[in-house]
C-alpha positions in Angstrom: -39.9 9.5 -23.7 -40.5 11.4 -21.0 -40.8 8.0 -18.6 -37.3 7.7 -19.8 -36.4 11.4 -19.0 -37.4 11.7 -15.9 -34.9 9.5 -13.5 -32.3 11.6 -15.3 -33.6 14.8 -14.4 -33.7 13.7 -10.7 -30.0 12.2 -10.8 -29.1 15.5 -12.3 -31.4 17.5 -9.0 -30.1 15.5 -7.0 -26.3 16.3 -8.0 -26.8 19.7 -8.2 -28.4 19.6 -4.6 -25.4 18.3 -3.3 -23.2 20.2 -5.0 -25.1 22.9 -3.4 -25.1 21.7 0.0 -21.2 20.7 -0.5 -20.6 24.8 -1.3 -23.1 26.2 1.5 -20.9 23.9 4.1 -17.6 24.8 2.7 -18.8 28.7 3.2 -19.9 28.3 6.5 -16.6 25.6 7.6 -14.6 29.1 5.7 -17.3 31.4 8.1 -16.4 29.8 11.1 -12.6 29.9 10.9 -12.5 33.3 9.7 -14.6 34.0 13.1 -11.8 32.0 14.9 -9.0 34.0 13.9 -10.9 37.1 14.8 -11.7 36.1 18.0 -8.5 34.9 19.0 -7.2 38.4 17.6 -9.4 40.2 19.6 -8.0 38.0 22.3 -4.6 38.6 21.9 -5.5 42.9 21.6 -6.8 42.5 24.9 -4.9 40.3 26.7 -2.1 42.7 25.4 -4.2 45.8 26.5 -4.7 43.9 29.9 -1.2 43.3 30.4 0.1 46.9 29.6 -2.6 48.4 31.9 -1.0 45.9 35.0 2.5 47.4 33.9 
């Protein structure tokens, strides 16, 4: 029984390592664009600052 068992207990590791992995990538692809659009706001702020400070 338990011979049986066990390659199904490491397909089932197995997918719920990957699914794992797949969310953990997906936060930090979600991270990193986040991080984008604040850093190009903080761009814009202060290219705008910049610009009103040469007028």
């Amino acid at each position: 029984m338990n011979r049986n068992q066990r390659p199904e207990h490491i397909a089932t590791d197995r997918k719920m390592v990957n699914q794992a992995g797949l969310a953990t990538s997906i936060r930090l692809i979600l991270n990193v664009q986040q991080s984008n659009h604040l850093i190009r706001a903080v761009t814009r702020t202060s290219y705008f600052t910049l610009k009103l400070q040469a007028i």
